[in-house]
C-alpha positions as CSV (number, residue, x, y, z in Angstrom):
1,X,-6.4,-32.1,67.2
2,X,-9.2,-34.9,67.5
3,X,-8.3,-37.5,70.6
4,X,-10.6,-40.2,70.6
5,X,-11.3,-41.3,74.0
6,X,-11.2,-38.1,75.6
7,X,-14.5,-37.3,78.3
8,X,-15.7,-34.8,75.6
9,X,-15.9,-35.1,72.0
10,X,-17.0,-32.7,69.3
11,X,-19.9,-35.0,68.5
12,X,-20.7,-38.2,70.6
13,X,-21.0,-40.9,68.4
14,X,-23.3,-44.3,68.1
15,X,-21.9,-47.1,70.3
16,X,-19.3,-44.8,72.9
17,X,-22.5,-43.4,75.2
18,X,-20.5,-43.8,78.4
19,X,-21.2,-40.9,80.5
20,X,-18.3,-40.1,82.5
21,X,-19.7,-38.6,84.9
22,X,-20.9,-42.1,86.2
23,X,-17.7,-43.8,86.4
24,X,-16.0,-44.5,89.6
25,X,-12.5,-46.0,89.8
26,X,-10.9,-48.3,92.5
27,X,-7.5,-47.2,92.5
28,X,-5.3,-49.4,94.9
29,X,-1.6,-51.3,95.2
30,X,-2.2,-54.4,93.8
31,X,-2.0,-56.5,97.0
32,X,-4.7,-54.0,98.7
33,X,-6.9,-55.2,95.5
34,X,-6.9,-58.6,96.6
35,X,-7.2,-57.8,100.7
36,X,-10.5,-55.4,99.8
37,X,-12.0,-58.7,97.9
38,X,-11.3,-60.7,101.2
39,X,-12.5,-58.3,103.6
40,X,-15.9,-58.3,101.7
41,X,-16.4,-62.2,100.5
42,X,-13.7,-64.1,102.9
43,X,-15.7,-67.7,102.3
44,X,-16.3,-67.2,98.7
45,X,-14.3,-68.8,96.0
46,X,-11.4,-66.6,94.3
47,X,-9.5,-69.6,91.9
48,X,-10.5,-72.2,89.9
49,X,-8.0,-74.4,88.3
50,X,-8.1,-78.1,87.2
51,X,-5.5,-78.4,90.2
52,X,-7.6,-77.0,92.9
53,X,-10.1,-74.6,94.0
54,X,-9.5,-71.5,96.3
55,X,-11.3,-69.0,98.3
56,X,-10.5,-66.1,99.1
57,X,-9.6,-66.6,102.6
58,X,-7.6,-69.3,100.9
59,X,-5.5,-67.1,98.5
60,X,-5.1,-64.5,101.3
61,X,-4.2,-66.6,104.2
62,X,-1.3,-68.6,101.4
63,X,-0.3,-65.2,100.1
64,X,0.5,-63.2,103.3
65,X,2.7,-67.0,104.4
66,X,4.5,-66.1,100.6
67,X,5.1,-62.6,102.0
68,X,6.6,-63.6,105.2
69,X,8.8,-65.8,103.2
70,X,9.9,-63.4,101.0
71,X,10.6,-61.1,103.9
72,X,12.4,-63.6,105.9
73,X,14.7,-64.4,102.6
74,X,15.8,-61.1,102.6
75,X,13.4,-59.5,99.6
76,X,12.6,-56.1,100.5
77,X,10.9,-53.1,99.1
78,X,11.5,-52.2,95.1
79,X,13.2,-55.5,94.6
80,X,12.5,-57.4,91.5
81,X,11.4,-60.8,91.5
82,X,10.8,-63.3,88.6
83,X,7.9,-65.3,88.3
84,X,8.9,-68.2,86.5
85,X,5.6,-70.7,87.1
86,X,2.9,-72.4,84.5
87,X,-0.5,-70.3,85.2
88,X,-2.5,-71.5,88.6
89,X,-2.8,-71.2,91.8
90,X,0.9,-71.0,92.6
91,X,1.7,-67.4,90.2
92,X,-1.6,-66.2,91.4
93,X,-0.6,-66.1,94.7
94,X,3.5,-65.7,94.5
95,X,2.3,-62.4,92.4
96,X,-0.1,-61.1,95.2
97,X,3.1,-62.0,97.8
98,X,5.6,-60.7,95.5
99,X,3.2,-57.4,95.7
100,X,2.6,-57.4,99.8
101,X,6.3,-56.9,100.3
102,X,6.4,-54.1,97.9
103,X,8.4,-55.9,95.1
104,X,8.1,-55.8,91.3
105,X,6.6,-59.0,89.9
106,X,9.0,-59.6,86.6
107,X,6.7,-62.2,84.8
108,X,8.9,-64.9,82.8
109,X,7.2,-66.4,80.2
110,X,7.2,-70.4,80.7
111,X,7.9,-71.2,77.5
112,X,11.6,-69.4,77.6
113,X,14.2,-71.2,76.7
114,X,17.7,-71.3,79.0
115,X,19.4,-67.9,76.8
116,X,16.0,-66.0,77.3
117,X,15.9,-66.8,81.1
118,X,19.4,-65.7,81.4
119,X,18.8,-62.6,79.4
120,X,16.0,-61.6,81.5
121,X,17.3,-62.2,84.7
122,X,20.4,-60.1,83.8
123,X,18.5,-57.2,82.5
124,X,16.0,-56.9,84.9
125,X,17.9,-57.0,88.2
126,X,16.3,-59.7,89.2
127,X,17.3,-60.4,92.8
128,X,14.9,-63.4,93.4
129,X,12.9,-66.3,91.1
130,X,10.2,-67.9,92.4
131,X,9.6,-71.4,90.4
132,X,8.3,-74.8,91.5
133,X,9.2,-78.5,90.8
134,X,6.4,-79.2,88.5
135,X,7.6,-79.8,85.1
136,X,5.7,-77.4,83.0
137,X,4.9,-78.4,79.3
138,X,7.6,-81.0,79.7
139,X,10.1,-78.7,81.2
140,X,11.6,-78.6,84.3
141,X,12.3,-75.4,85.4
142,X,15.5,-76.2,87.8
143,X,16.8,-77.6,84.8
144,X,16.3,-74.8,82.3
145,X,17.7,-72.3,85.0
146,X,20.7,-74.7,85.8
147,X,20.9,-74.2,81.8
148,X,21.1,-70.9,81.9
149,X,23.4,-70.4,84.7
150,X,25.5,-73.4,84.9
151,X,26.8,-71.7,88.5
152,X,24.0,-72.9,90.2
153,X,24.6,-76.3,89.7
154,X,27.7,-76.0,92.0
155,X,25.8,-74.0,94.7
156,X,26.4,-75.8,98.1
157,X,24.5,-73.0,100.0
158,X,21.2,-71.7,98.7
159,X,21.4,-69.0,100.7
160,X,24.9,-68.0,99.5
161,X,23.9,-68.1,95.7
162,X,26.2,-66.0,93.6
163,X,26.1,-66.0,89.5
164,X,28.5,-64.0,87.5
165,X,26.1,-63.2,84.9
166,X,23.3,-62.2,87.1
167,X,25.0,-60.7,90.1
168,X,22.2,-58.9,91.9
169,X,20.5,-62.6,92.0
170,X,20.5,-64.1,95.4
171,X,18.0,-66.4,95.7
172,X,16.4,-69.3,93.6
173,X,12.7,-70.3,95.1
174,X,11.4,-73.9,94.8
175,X,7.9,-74.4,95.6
176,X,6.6,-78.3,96.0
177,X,8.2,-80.5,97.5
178,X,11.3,-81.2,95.2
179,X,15.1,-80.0,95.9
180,X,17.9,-78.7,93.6
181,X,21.0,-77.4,94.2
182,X,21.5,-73.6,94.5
183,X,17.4,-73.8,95.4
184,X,15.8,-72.7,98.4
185,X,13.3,-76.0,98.7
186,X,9.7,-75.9,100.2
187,X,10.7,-76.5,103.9
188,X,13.5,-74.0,103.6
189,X,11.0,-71.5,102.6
190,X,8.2,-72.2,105.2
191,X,11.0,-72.0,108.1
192,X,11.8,-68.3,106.6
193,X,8.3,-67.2,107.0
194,X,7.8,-68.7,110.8
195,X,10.7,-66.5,111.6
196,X,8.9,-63.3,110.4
197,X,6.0,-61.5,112.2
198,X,2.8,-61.0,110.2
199,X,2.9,-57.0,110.9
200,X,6.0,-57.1,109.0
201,X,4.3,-57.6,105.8
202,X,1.2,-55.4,106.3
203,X,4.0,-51.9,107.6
204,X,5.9,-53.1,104.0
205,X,2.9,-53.1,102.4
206,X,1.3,-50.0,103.3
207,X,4.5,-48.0,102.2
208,X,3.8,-48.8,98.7
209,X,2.8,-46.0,96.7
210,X,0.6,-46.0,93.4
211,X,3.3,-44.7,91.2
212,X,5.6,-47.6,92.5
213,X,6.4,-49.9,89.8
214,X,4.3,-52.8,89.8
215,X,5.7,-55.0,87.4
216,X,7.7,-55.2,84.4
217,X,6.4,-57.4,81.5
218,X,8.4,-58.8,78.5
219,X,8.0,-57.5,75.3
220,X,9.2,-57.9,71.8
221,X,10.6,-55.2,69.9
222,X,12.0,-54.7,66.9
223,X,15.6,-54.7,68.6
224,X,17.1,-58.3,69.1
225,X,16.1,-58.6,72.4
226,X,12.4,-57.8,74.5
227,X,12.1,-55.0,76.5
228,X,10.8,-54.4,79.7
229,X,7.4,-52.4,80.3
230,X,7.3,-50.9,83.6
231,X,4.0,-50.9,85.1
232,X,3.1,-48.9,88.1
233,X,1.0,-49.8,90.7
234,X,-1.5,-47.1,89.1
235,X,-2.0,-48.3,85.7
236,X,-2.2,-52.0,86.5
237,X,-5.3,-52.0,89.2
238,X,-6.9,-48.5,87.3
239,X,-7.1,-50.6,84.1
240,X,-8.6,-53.3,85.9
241,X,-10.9,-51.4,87.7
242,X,-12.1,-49.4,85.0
243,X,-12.7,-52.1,82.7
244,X,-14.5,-54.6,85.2
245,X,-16.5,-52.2,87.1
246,X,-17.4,-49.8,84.1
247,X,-17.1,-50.9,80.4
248,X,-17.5,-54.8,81.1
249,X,-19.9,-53.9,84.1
250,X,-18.5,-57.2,86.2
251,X,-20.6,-58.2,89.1
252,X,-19.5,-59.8,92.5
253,X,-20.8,-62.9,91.0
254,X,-18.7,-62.4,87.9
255,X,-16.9,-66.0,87.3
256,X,-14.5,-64.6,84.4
257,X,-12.4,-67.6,82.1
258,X,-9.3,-67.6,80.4
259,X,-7.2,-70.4,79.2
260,X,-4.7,-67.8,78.6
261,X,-0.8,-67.8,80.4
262,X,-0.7,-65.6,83.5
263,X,2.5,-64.0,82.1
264,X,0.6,-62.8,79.1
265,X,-1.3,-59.3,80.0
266,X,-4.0,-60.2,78.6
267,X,-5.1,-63.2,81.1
268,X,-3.5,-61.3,84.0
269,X,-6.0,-58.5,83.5
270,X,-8.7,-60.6,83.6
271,X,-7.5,-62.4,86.4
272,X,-7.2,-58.8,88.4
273,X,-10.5,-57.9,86.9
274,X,-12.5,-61.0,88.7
275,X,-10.5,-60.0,91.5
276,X,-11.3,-56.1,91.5
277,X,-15.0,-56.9,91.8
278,X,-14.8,-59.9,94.2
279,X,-15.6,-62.3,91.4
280,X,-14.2,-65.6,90.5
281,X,-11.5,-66.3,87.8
282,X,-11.3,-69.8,86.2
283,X,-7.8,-70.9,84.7
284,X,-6.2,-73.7,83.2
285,X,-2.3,-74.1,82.9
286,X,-2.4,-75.3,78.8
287,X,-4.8,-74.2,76.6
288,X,-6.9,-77.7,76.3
289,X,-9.9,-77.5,74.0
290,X,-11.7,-80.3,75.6
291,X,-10.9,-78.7,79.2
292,X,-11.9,-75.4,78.3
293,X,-15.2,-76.9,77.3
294,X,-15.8,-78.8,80.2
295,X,-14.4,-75.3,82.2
296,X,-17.2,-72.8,80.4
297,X,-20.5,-75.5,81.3
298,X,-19.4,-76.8,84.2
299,X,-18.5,-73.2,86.0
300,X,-20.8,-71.6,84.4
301,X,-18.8,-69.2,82.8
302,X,-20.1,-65.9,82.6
303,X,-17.4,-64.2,80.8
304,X,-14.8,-65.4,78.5
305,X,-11.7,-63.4,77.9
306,X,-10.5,-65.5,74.9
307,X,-8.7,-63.7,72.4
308,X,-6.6,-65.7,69.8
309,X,-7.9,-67.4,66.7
310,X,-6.3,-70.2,67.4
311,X,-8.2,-71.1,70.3
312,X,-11.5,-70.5,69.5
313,X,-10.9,-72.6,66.2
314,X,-9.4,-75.6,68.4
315,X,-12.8,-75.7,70.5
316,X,-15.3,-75.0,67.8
317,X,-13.7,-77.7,66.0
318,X,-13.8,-80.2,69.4
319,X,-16.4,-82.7,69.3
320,X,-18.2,-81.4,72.7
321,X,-19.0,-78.4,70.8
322,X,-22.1,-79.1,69.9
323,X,-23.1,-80.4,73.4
324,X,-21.7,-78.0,75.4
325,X,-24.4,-75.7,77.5
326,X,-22.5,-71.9,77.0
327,X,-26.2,-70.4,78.2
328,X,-24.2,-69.0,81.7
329,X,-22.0,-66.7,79.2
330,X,-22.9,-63.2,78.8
331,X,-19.7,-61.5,77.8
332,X,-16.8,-62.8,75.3
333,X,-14.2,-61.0,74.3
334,X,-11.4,-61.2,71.8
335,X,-8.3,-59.8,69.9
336,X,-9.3,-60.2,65.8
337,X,-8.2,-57.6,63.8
338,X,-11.2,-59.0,62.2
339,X,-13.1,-61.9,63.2
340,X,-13.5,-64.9,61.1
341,X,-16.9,-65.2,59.3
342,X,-17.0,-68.9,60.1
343,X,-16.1,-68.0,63.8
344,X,-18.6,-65.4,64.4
345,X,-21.7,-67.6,62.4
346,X,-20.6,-69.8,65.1
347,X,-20.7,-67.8,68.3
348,X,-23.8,-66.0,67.0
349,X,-25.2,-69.8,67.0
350,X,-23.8,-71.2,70.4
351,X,-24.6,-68.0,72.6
352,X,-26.8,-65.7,71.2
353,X,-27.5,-63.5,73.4
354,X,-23.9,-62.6,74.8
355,X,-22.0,-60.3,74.0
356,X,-18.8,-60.4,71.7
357,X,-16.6,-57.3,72.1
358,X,-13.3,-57.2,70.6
359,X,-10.6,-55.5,71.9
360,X,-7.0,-53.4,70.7
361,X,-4.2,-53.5,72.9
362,X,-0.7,-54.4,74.4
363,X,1.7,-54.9,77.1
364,X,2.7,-51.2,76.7
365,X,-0.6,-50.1,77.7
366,X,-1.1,-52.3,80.9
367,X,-3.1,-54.4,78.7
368,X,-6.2,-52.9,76.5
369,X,-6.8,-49.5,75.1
370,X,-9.9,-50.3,73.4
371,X,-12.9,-52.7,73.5
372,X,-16.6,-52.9,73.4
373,X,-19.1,-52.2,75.9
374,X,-22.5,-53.1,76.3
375,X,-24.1,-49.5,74.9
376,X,-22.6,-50.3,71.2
377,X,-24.6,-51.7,68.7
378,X,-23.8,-55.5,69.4
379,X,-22.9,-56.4,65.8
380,X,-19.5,-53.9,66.0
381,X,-18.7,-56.7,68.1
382,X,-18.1,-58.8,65.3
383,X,-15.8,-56.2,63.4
384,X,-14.5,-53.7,65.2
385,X,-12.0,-53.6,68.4
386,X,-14.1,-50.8,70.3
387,X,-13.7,-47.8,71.7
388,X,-10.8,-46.2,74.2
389,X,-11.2,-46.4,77.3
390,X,-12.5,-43.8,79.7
391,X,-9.3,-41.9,80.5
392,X,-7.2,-43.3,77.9
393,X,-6.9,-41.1,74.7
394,X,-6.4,-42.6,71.1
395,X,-4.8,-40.7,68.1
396,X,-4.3,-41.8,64.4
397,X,-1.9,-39.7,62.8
398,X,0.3,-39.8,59.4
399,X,4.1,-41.0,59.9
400,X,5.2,-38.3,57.7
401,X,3.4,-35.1,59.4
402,X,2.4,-36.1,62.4
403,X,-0.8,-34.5,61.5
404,X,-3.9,-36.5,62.8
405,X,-5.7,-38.7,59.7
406,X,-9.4,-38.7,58.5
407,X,-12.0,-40.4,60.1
408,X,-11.6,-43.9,58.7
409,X,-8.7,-43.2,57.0
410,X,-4.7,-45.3,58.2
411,X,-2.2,-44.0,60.1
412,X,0.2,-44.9,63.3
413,X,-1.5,-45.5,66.5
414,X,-0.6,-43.3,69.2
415,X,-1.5,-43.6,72.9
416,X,-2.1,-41.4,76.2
417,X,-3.4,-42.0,79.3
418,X,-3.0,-43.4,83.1
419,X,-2.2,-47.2,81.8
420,X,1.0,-46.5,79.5
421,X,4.4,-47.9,80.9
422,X,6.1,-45.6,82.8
423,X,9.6,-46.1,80.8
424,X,11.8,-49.6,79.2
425,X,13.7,-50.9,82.0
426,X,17.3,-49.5,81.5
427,X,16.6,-48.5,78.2
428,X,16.2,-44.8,77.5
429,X,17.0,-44.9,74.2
430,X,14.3,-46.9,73.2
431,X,11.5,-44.8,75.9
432,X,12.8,-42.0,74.2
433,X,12.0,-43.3,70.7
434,X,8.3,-44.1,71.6
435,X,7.1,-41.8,73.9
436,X,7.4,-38.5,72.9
437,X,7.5,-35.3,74.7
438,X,3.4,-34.3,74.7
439,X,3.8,-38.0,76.7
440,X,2.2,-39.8,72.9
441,X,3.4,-43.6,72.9
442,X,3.8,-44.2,69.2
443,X,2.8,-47.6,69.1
444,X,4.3,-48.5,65.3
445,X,0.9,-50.2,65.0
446,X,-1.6,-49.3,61.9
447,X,-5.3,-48.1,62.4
448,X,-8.2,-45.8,61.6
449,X,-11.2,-44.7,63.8
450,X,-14.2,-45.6,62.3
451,X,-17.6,-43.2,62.0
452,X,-18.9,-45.0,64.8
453,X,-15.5,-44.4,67.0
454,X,-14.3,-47.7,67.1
455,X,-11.0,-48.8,66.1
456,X,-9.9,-50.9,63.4
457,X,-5.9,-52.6,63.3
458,X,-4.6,-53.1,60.1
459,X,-0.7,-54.6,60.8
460,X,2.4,-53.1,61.9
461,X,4.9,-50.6,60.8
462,X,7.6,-52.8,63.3
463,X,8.9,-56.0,61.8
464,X,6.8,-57.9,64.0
465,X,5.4,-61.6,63.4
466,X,1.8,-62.4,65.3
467,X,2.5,-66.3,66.0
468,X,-0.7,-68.1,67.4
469,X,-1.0,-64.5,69.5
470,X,2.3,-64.4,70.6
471,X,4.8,-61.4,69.3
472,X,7.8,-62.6,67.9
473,X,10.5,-59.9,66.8
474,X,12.3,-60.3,63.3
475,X,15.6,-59.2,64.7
476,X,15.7,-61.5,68.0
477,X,15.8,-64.7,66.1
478,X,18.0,-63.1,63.6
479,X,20.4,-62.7,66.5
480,X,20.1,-66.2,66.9
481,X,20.5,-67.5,63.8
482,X,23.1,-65.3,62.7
483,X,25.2,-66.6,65.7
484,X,25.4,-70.0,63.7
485,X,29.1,-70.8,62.1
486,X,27.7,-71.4,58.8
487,X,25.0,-68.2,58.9
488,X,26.6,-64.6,57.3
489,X,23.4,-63.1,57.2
490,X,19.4,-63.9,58.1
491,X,16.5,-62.4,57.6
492,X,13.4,-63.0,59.1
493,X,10.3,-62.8,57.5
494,X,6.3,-63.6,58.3
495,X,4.2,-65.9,56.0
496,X,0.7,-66.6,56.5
497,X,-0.3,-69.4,58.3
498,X,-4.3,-70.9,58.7
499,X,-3.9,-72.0,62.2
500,X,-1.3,-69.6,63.7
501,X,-2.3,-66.5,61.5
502,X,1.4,-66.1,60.6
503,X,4.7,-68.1,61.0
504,X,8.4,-67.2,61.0
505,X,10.6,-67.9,57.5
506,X,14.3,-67.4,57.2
507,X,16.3,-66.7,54.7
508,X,19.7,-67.1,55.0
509,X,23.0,-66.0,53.6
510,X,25.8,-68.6,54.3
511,X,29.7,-67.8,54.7
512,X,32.4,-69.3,53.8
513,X,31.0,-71.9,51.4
514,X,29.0,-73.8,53.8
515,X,25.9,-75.4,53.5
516,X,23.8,-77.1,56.4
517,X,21.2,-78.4,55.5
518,X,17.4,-76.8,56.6
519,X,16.8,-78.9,59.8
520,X,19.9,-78.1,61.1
521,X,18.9,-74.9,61.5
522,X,16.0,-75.3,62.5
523,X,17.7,-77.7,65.0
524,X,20.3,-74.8,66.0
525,X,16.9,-72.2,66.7
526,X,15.4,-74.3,68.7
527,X,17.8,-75.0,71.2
528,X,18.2,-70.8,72.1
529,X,14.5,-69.8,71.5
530,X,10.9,-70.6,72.2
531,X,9.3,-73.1,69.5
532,X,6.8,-70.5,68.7
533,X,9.7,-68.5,67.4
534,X,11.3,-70.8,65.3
535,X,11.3,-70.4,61.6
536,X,9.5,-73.3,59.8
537,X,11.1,-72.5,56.6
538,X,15.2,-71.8,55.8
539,X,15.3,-70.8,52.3
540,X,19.4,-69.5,51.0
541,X,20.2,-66.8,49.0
542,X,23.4,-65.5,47.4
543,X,22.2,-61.6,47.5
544,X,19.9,-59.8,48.7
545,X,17.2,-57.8,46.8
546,X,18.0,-54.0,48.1
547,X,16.3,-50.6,48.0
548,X,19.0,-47.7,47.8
549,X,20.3,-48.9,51.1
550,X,18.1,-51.4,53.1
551,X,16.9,-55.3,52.1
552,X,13.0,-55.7,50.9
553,X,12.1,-58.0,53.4
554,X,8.6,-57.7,51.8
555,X,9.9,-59.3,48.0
556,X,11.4,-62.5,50.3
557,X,8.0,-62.9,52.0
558,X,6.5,-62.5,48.3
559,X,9.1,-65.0,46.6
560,X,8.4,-67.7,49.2
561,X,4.7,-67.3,49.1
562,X,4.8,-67.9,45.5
563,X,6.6,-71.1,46.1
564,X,4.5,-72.3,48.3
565,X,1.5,-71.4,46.6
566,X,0.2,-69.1,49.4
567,X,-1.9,-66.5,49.0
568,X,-3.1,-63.5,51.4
C-alpha cells in the first residue's frame, strides 16, 4: 500500500525534501497557545483589524476578563458555546475565553440565516452564544436569533432563559453596549466576571486535556443539513504548529493576512498559526478589495493566506493594483484546483520573488492536508496543491476496489493522521460512513498524486456546489425548497459561474397544478438560507430524466448549460 505523506517513502521525490527528523511540534490546549505567545512578546502586537489594534498583553488581559465571565455565568468545562460574531477582535478573543474555561468553541457562520441558527443551536447542545450589537453585513444578530427563537423575545430574565427548541440553551451574550431582551448586555457580563477570582480560570484551564474537543465546525454534507466536525484540542494547535513552525517556516515577526471569516477554517488556522509563533495576524471583517490592498502595503504583509478565486480577481482588478508596494510578502497561499493563467501572470508580476503554494484541504481535517513548502520547485506552486503534511498520510484509491490508484492516475481521496475530526457530533451514522475501521476518512473528493508527490483535486463524488469558496450541499436547499406549497420535487444542481466558479440551479417539479413564478422562489430560498445558497435559476419540469432508479442530475446541469450558452 503506497501512503503519501508518511516519514518514509519508497523513493523521496523532487519538491517533499522535509527531513523529519528536524521537525518539532508545539502541542498545547488552545488557550495555552495564546498564554506561551504572551509570556514571550507581552508588548508586541497580536491583532490587526480596521477596528483596532491589539497586543498581546491586550488580547490576554481582555480574554482571561471573557473567561471570568463565562465562569461567573455559569459555563463550565465541556460546555459548548456558539460564536456567533463578524471576524475581529471580538471572536478572536471570545474563542481564546471560550477555550480558558475549557469549553468547545461551536463557530456560527455570520451569514446564517434564523432556520440555520436554530438548527445549529439545537444540534449542537449549545448551552451559551456569545454575539454583539454590531450589525454584521446589515444584520443584526439579536434580531436574527429573536427570529429563530421567537421565545426570547418574551424573556424578562436573561438569566432565566428557557427555549423549547434549544433546551440545554441558557444564556444569550451581548457584547457592546446595546440591550435585548432574553440578552445578557455588556454591564451584565462585566459584573459576572468581578464576581469570579482569576485562579478560577487558570485551575479550569489547566484540566483541559489535548484529546478534549476543541471545537466543532459546520460542514456541509450531502445530507440536508451540515454536520458538525469535532476537533480536539490536538489536532487544532498540532496543525497549526506544524504548518507555521515547519512547512511555512513562520517567524516571530511573521505578520500573516487573511480577509477570510474567522468561522471559516481556513482563516482560523492562519490566525492560530501567527499566534503559534508569536507573530501578528491582520484581519478584516468583509472581504474589501480596496482594504485588503491598503492591509498588505501598509502592514507589510509577509504572508497572505488567500485562497478563493474570487478574491484575488476582485483586487487584481482594483485600481490600486498597480500602485500597491507587495515587496514585504514572501509567502501566498491559495486553494485552486488549478490556478488561473491570468492570476498567476499576475502574481509572478506583482511579487516575484514570494512564494505561491497552494493548498488541499477541509474542515474535516482541522483545516489543510496538503500545501507547498519552500524545498519544492517554486513553479508547482502555480499547479499543484502540495504535499501532505508531516504526520498526515494521503491515499488515492479506486471506489470500486479500494485498491490504491497509479501514480497520477484519479481516484477518492482518503485521509489519516493526528488532524482528522474525532467523530460528527451526534451522528454516528454518518462517522461511521467516512471513517472507516483502519481509521481512513474517505473524503468523497477526487485526486491523483503526481510524480513529483503533490496532489492534484479534480471535483467531488458528493453532490457538492463550490460557491465563491463556500460549500453548499445539493440536498440542504432541496430541503428548503421542497418545503414550498407549490414545490413536489427539486433538484439542485451546479452550473459554472466566472466570478463564483459555480452557482446553485433548481429545477423544480410543481404539485398540484401550481405555478409560481421564478422569483418567488427565489424569494421563498432566501428567506430560510444564506444568499450564497440560493439558486439563481428555477427552471420546471414535468419528469425527470432517470437511470434504472435514480435522477441524472448531470443531464439537468447539461440541458441548462445549453440554454444558457455555457460552456465548461
Amino acid at each position: 500500500m503506497r501512503e503519501v505523506g508518511q516519514e518514509l517513502e519508497e523513493a523521496r521525490v523532487s519538491g517533499n525534501g522535509e527531513e523529519a527528523s528536524s521537525i518539532r511540534i508545539s502541542v498545547s490546549p488552545l488557550a495555552d497557545m495564546l498564554l506561551k505567545a504572551w509570556d514571550a512578546h507581552p508588548e508586541k502586537e497580536a491583532l490587526v483589524f480596521p477596528a483596532g489594534r491589539r497586543s498581546y498583553d491586550d488580547v490576554v488581559q481582555s480574554v482571561l476578563h471573557r473567561a471570568r465571565g463565562l465562569i461567573g455565568l455559569g459555563i463550565k468545562q465541556g460546555d459548548h458555546v456558539g460564536i456567533l460574531l463578524p471576524s475581529g477582535i471580538d471572536f478572536v478573543e471570545t474563542l481564546f475565553a471560550v477555550s480558558m474555561v475549557g469549553g468547545v468553541s461551536v463557530l456560527m457562520n455570520a451569514r446564517y440565516r434564523a432556520p440555520e441558527i436554530a438548527y445549529v443551536v439545537e444540534n449542537a447542545d449549545l448551552v451559551a452564544v456569545v454575539t454583539n450589537s454590531e450589525a454584521d453585513d446589515f444584520v443584526d444578530f439579536t434580531t436574527r436569533l429573536a427570529e429563530a427563537f421567537p421565545e426570547i423575545a418574551e424573556c424578562k430574565d436573561p438569566m432565566a432563559l428557557q427555549v423549547s427548541q434549544a433546551p440545554l440553551l441558557r444564556r444569550l451574550v451581548l457584547n457592546g453596549g446595546k440591550q435585548a431582551p432574553g440578552f445578557i448586555d455588556q454591564q451584565a457580563f462585566d459584573a459576572a466576571a468581578q464576581g469570579v477570582d482569576e485562579s478560577l480560570v487558570h485551575d479550569a484551564r489547566l484540566s483541559v486535556r489535548l484529546r478534549d474537543t476543541c471545537m466543532i465546525l459546520y460542514t456541509s454534507g450531502t445530507s440536508a443539513n451540515p454536520k458538525g466536525c469535532l476537533l480536539s484540542n490536538e489536532a487544532i494547535s498540532r496543525e497549526a504548529s506544524n504548518l507555521a513552525r515547519n512547512r511555512w517556516s513562520f517567524k516571530e515577526d511573521e505578520r500573516v493576512w487573511s480577509p477570510m471569516p474567522l468561522f471559516h477554517i481556513a482563516a482560523m488556522l492562519a490566525m492560530l498559526g501567527a499566534v503559534e509563533v508569536g507573530g501578528t495576524f491582520i484581519g478584516q471583517p468583509h472581504f474589501d478589495a480596496g482594504e485588503s490592498l491598503r492591509q498588505i502595503e501598509a502592514e507589510r504583509a509577509t504572508m497572505l493566506f488567500l485562497p478563493f478565486v474570487t478574491f484575488h480577481q476582485a483586487m487584481i482588478a482594483h485600481w490600486d493594483w498597480d500602485k500597491t508596494d507587495m515587496s514585504s510578502v514572501r509567502l501566498m497561499n491559495s486553494c485552486f484546483s488549478q490556478m488561473p493563467r491570468s492570476i498567476g501572470d499576475a502574481y509572478r508580476q506583482k511579487m516575484p520573488d514570494a512564494l505561491q503554494v497552494g493548498t488541499f484541504g477541509m474542515s474535516e481535517a482541522s483545516g489543510i492536508v496538503t500545501t507547498g513548502g519552500y524545498d519544492m520547485d517554486p513553479e508547482l506552486g502555480f499547479k499543484t496543491l502540495g504535499y501532505p503534511l508531516k504526520g498526515v498520510s494521503v491515499r488515492i484509491v479506486d471506489t470500486e476496489t479500494g485498491q490504491d490508484v497509479p501514480t497520477g492516475e484519479r481516484g477518492e481521496v482518503l485521509i489519516r493522521g493526528y488532524n482528522m475530526l474525532d467523530a460528527y457530533h451526534r451522528d454516528p451514522v454518518k462517522t461511521a460512513e467516512v471513517i472507516d475501521a483502519d481509521g481512513w476518512y474517505h473524503s468523497g473528493d477526487i485526486g491523483s498524486i503526481d510524480a513529483d508527490g503533490h496532489m492534484q483535486f479534480h471535483g467531488r463524488f458528493k453532490d457538492m456546489l463550490k460557491v465563491g469558496g463556500e460549500n453548499v450541499a445539493a440536498a440542504e436547499v432541496e430541503a428548503i425548497l421542497d418545503t414550498h406549497e407549490a414545490v413536489e420535487l427539486s433538484q439542485v444542481i451546479g452550473i459554472p459561474d466566472e466570478r463564483l466558479a459555480e452557482v446553485p440551479a433548481a429545477f423544480v417539479k410543481l404539485a398540484n397544478g401550481m405555478r409560481p413564478d421564478e422569483e418567488e422562489l427565489i424569494a421563498f430560498a432566501k428567506e430560510r438560507i444564506a444568499s450564497f445558497k440560493v439558486p439563481r435559476h428555477i427552471r420546471y419540469v414535468d419528469d425527470w430524466p432517470m437511470s434504472a432508479s435514480k435522477i441524472q442530475k448531470f443531464k439537468l446541469r447539461q440541458q441548462l448549460m445549453t440554454e444558457l450558452g455555457i460552456s465548461e
